[in-house]
N, C-alpha and C positions, 0 to 999 in steps of 0.2 A: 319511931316513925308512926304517923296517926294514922290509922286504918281508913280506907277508903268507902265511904256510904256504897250500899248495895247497888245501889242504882247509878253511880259512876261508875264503880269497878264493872257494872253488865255492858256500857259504853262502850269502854277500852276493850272488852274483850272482844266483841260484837267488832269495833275498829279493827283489833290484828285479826280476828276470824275471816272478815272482807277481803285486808289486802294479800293473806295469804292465800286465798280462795282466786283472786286477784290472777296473783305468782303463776298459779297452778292450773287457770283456763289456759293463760298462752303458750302451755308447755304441751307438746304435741308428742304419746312414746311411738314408738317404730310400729307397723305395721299398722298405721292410720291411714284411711284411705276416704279419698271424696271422688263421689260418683255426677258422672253431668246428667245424668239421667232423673235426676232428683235434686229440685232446685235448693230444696232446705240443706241440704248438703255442702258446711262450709268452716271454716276453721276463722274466728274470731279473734281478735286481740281486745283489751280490755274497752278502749276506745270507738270499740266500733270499724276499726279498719280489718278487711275481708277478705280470708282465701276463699275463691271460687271458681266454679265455672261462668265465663258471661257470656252475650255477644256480642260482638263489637264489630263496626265495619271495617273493613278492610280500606275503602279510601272512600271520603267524604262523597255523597250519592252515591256510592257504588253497592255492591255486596256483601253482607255481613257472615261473618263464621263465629265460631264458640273458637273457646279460651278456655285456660286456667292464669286466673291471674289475682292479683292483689287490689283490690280497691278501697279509695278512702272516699266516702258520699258518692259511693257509683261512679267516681272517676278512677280507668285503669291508670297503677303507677308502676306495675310490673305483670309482666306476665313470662311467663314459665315456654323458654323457648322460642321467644320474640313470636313477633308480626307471623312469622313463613310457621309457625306449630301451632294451626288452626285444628281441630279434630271434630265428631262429631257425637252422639245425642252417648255414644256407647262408650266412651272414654274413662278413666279413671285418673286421679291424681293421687299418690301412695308414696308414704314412706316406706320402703321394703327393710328386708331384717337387717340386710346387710348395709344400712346405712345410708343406701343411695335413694334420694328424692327421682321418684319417674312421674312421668306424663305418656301412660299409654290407652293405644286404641282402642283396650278394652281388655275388660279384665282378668281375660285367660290369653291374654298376649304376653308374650315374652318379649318382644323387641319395644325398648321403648322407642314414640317420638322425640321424647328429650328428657334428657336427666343428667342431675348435678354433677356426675362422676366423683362422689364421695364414698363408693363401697367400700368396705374394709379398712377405714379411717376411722373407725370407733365410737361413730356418730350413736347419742344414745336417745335423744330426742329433737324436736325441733320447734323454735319457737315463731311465733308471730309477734312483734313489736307494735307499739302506737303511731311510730314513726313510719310503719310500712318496710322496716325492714324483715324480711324472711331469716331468720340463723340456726343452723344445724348445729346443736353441742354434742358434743362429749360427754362422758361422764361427770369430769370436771368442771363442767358450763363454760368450757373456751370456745370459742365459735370454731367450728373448722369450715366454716362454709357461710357466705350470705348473699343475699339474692342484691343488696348495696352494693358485692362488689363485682355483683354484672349485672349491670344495668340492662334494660332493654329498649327504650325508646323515650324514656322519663327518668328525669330526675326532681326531686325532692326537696326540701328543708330538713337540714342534718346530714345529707348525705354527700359525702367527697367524691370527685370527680375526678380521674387521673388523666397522662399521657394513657396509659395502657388500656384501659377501660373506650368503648363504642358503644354512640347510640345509635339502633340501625329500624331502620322502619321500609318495609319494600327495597327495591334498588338503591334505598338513600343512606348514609351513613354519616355521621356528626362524631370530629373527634378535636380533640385536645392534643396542638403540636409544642413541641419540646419550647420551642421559643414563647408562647403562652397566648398564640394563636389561634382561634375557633377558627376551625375548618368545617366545609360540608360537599361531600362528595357523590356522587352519580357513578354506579356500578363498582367504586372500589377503583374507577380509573380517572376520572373527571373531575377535578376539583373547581367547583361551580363558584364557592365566597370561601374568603382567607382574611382575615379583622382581626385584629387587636392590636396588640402595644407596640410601638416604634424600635427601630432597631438599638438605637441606642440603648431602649432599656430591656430586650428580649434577651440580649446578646450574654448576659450573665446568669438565667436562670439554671436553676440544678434540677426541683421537684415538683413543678405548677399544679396547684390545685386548684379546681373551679369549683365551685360553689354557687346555690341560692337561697338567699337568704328568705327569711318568713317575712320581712319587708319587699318583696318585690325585686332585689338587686341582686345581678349578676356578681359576683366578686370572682378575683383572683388572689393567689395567696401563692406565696413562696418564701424557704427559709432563708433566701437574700435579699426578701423584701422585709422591710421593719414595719410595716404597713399595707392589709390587701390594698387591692386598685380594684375599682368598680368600672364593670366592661359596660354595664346595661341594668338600665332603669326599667323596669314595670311603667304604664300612664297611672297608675293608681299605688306606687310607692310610699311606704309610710302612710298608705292613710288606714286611721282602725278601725275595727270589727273583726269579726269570728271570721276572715278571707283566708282560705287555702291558697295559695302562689305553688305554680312549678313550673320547670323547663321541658319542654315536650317537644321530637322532631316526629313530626307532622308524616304522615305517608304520601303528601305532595311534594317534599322536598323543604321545606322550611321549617322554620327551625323557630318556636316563638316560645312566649313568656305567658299564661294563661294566668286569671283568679279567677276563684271560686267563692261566693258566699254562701256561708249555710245558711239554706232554704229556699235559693234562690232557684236551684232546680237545673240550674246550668253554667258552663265555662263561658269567661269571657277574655277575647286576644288583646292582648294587654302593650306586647311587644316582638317583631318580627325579625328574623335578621336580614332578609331577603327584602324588601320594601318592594318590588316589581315580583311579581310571582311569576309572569312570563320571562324572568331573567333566569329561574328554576332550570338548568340544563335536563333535559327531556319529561320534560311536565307535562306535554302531550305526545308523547312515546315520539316513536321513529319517522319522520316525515311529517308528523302533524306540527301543525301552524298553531302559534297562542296569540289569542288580541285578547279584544277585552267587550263585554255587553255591558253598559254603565261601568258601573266600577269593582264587576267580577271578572276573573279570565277566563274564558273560552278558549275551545280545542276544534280544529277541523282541517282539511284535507288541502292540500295546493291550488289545484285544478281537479277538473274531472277526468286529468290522466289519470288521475286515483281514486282509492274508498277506502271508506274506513276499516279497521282490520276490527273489530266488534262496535256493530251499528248502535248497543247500550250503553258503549262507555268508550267514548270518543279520545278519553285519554291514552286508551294504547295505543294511539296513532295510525297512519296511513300505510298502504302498499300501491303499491303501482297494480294497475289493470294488467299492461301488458309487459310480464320484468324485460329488462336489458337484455338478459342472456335471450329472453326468447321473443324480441322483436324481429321480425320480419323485412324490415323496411329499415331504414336511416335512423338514428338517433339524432334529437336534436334537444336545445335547450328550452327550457319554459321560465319565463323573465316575471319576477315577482317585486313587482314597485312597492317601496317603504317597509322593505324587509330584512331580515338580517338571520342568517345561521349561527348558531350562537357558538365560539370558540373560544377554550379555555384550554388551560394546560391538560393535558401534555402537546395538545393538538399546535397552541397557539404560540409554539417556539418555531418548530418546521414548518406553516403554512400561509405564512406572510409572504405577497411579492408587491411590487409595488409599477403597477401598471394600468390603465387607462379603461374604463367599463366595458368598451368593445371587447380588448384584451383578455381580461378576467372571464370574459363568457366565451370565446375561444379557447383558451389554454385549456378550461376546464374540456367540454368537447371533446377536443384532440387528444385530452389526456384520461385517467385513470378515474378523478376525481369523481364523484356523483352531485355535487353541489358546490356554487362559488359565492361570495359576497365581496360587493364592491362596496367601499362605503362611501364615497360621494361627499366627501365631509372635506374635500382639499387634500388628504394626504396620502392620495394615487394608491390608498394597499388595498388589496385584494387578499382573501382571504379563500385556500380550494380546501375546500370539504373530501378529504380522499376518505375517511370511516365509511363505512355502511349506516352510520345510524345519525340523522340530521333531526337536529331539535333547533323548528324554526318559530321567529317573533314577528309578528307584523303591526304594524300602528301608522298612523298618519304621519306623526312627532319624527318617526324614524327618516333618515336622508336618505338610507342606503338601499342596492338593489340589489337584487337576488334572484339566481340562475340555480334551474336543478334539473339534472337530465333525463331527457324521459324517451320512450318509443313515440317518434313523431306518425301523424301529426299532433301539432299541440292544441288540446281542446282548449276552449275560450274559459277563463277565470269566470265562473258560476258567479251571480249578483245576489251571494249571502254573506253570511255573519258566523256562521258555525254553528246554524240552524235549519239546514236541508232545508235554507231558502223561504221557510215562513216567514220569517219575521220580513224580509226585503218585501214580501207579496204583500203580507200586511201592511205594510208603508202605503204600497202602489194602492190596495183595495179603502185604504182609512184616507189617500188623497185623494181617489177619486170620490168618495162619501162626501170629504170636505167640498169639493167643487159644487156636487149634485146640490147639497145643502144651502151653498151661499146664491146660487145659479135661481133656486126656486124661490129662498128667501128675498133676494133681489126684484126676482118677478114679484113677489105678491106686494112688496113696496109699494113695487111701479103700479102693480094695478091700484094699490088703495090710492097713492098718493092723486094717481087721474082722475078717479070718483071723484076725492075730494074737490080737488081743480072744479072737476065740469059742476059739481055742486054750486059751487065759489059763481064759477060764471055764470049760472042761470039763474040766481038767487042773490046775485049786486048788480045793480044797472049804472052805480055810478061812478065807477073804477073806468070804463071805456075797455079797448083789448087788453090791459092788465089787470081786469076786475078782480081776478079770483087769484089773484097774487099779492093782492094791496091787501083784501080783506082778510086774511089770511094773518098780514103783517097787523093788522089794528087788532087782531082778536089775540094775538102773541106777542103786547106790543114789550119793546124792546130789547126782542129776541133779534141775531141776525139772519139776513137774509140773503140766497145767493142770486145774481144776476149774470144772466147769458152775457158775452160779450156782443152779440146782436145789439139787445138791448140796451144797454150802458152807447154804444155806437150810434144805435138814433138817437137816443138821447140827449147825446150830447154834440148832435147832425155830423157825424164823422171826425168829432174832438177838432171843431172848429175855434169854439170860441176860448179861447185862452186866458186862463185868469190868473197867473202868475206862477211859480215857481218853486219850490220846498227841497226838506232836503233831501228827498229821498225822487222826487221826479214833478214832471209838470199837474197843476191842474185845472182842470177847464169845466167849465157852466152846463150845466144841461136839467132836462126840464122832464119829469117822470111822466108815466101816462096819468097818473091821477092829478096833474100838473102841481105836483110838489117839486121847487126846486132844489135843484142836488149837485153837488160840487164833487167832480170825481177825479182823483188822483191817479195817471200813470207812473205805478212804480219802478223803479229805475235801480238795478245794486243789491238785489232782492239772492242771498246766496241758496239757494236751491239743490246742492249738489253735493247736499250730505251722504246720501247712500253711496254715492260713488268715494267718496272722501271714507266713508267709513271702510269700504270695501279696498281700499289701499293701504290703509293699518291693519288689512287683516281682520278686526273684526267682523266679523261677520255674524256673528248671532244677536249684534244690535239691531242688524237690517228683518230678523225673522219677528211675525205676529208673537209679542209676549205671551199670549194667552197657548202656546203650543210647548207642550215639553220641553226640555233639551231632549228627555232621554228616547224621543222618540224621533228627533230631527237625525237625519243618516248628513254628516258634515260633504260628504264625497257630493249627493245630491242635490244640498244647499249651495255649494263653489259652483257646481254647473249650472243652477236655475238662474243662481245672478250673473252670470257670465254672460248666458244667453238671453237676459232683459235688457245687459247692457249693449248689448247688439242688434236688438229691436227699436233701439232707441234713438239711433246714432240719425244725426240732421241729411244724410243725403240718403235716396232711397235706394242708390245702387250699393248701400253697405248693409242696408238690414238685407238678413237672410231672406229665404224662401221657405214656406212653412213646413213642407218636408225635410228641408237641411235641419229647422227648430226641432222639428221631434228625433231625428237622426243625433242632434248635437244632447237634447235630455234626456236620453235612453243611452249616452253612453259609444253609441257606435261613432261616433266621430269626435275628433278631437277638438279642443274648441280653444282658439287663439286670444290672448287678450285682447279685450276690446279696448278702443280710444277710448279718451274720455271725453263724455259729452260736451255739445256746443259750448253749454253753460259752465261747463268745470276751464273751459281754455277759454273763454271771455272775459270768465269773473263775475258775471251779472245776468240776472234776467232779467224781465218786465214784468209788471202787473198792473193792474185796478184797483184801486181802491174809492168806497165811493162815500160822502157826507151831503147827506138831506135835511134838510130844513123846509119849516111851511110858518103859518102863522097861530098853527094850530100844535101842534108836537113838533120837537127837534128829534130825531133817528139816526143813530151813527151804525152803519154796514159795511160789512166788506166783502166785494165782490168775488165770488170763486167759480170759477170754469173753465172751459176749455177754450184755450186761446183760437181766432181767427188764423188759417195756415196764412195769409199773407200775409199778417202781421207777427211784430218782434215781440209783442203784448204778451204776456201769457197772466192769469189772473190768480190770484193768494188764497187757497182757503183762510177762513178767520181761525184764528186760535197763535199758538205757539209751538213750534218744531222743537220738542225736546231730544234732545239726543240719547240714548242709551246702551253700553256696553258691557259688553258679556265677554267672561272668564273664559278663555280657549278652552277646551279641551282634549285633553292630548291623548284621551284613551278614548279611541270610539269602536264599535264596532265597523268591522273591515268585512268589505265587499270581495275580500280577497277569501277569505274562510269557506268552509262548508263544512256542515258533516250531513250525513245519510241518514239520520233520524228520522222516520218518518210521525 
């Protein structure tokens, strides 16, 4: 054998010196202890992935606590005692002698908050993996213990998922049923989503494993399948880079698929199983209402028979002011339009009847129940709420109604969002802004365009009474211009003289003031009655100024504003309102009936002017726009073209039904 140059052989040895050095960082002996009290304080695996103390929040906005937990790039993927084994600055995390891993509140505490229950199991060290597995050995290095096979609210790449195993985060839990079902439950009683494989092929499984894979994909595996099955895709599956993937339920109740790029600084939701977060059975704790403010969901209260039961965090839901047992007076019900109590098993076998929405809010009443929902969808069920704990939805989208009992009388549904009513007042204060703005910019229009005018008139003598109208036209020339229907009328001495006929209406002779002659067109077929046409398909975000948000138009105030135009509009004057019924009907206090549709929607036609000047000097083509003569059928075009445009319903808006107390 040829002996190896010195400086190879210092290599290799330099090599096994590393990886044994390696072996021996991740091996942790008994009686290792990390303190929270001291950040440097933490147990390494080769890779970088971290036992420590952290903080981490408790629910997205909400409150944050310390941990001991495991992280890979600062994302927790275990922690030591779940979500509920928060501790504080004086805690310790320790291998004690006898084997058992603890998490206590400090370090002359005997009682732990949590720990492995591995004492007197012969535990002799304990390691940290690259993968984020935690494993207690033996002497022999057989695992007796790992933190993969109790998960706490994540799971990994590498790591197996059983029936037996839960992922539990808050009131939520996430498990794996015998049939190869993802489940997600609410208290351990409520099963909220139930997904995966069809009966015909669940119906043979013996040992379901889940899995996620480092490409993004949910798999399933079983030893009667010859082949996993892929539950769920990541949106960024298979694509490469240095991307961390895992499965993480959420302390909202959902349950998603997150990546991580190194460097990137932060997770991104890749995949959710809940698609509606207000579908989450008690997302906003007991009584609270979920809608949505663009395309986040919000938490707030019924009515202001209620409040919120902490003013900081709307998510633990409502209380009654005055409870049931200790009203005074009558109970009665509080009727909540476009909303639903949200029922699932085990509620949703016993609480089906199938009766009439009057019904549904009696029975409830007279009976036990605290809450009923009708749905309004045709198929007469009713659903009574007899629990104590209502987790309600509300949305525009929604058909159904909804009754929830309270100590009468019933206060009037507050006109917010789940924003203790700012955001509604900002509407009202940013529409009256709008008004004040267009109101002055209007006037100062008016005043220049008058100057202009009286300039015009004192300054041409040879225009006659349209002086400063004509000049105006020669210094713009072949711009158009609008003409009063007065005007166009002398002109053409009361559309006497007739010049033949076209396809769109008559036209007749007439003679301008600056005695240019001009051929003016009454239009005839002219369809006009788009907005109302719009407003019978529903849409209705074609008919609102483009240049204004969606996200800040409230849909409830847009249905009522064109309601009530189209009732100001209407050809007999004993059907428009009176301007107190107007503000009565846009504030909500009155109900507001469909309006007919206009003259011009059940004629088919309007009228117009259209007008063509000629002289011997310039040819000018114009069209007249104004406001029609009331005794005449006439009414006059602006010039341009009526483009039509439509907009995407939207089916999450915020709800005027919401509130919370935030001030």
């Amino acid at each position: 054998m040829l002996p190896l140059p010195s400086n190879a052989f210092t290599l290799l040895l330099l090599s096994l010196l590393a990886t044994f050095a390696a072996v021996l960082a991740a091996d942790i002996p008994l009686g290792s202890t990390l303190y929270a009290s001291d950040p440097n304080s933490k147990w390494t695996s080769p890779n970088g992935t971290t036992l420590s103390f952290i903080t981490d929040s408790v629910h997205p906005g909400g409150a944050t606590a310390l941990y001991a937990a495991i992280t890979f790039n600062s994302i927790p993927i275990w922690k030591a005692g779940g979500s509920s084994a928060s501790v504080n600055s004086s805690a310790v995390f320790r291998l004690v002698a006898s084997g058992d891993l603890q998490l206590l509140p400090s370090s002359t505490s005997a009682t732990p908050v949590w720990s492995s229950g591995t004492a007197n199991l012969s535990v002799t060290a304990v390691s940290l993996e690259d993968s984020g597995n935690l494993i207690l050995k033996n002497a022999s290095g057989s695992a007796v213990w790992t933190s993969f096979d109790h998960p706490t609210d994540v799971i990994v790449p590498n790591q197996s998922f059983f029936v037996r195993h839960t992922l539990s985060s808050g009131l939520y839990s996430f498990k794996l049923q015998k049939n190869g079902n993802l489940t997600l439950w609410w208290n351990n009683s409520v099963e909220y989503y139930n997904s995966g494989l069809n009966s015909t092929m669940n119906s043979n499984l013996s040992n379901p494993v889940l899995d996620i894979r480092s490409t993004g994909i949910l798999t399933l595996s079983d030893p009667t399948l010859s082949n996993s099955l892929d539950l769920a895709y990541s949106s960024d599956y298979a694509e490469e880079g240095n991307i961390f993937r895992f499965l993480k339920l959420d302390n909202d109740g959902n349950l998603r698929i997150y990546s991580y790029t190194s460097g990137s600084g932060n997770r991104i939701e890749r995949w959710a199983a809940v698609d509606d977060q207000c579908q989450v059975y008690g997302f906003c704790g007991n009584m609270g209402i979920c809608g949505y403010n663009d395309s986040n969901p919000i938490c707030g209260c019924p009515s202001d028979n209620f409040e919120l039961v902490d003013k900081r965090d709307s998510r633990k839901g409502c209380k009654r002011k005055v409870e049931l047992l200790d009203c005074p007076g009558s109970e009665t019900m509080l009727q909540l339009d476009h909303s639903m109590f949200l029922t699932y098993p085990p509620e949703l076998s016993t609480q089906i009847f199938y009766i009439a929405i009057s019904a549904c809010k009696l029975n409830c009443l007279v009976g036990s129940c605290k809450g009923s929902t009708s749905l309004s969808d045709g198929s007469g069920q009713c659903y009574l709420k007899s629990s104590d704990f209502i987790s309600g939805y509300h949305s525009p989208a929604i058909p159904s109604t909804s009754f929830m009992k309270v100590c009468g009388p019933v206060v009037p549904t507050p006109s917010t969002d789940g924003t203790g009513g700012r955001k509604r007042n900002g509407w009202r204060l940013s529409a009256w802004l709008v008004v004040v703005v267009v109101v002055v910019t209007v006037l100062v229009l008016v005043v220049v365009e008058g100057s202009l005018w009286w300039w015009c008139v004192r300054n041409s003598s040879k225009f006659g009474g349209f002086s400063g109208h004509y000049a105006l036209l020669e210094y713009a020339s072949g711009a158009p211009v609008q003409f009063a229907y007065k005007e166009l009328q002398k002109a053409t001495k009361g559309f006497k003289e007739k010049l033949g006929a076209g396809g769109f209406g008559a036209v007749y002779r007439g003679v301008l003031a600056n005695r240019m002659v001009a051929a003016v067109k009454q239009l005839e077929g002219i369809e006009q009655v788009w907005a109302y046409e719009e407003f019978e398909k529903g849409n209705f975000y074609a008919i609102v100024d483009k240049r204004l948000p969606r996200n800040e138009i409230d849909m409830e105030q847009l249905i009522r504003a064109i309601l009530v135009s189209f009732w100001c509009i209407q050809e007999q004057p004993s059907q428009r309102p009176m301007m107190g019924k107007v503000v009565q009907m846009l504030e909500g206090i009155t109900e507001i009936d469909k309006p007919p549709a206009p003259k011009a929607a059940t004629e088919g036609s309007v009228g117009g002017t259209s007008l063509y000047a000629s002289s011997s000097i310039s040819a000018l083509s114009t069209i007249a726009a104004s406001v029609p003569a009331p005794s005449s059928s006439s009414s006059l075009q602006t010039a341009g073209i009526l483009s039509s445009a439509s907009g995407k319903h939207v089916n999450r808006e915020s709800s005027s039904l919401l509130r919370s107390d935030t001030k």
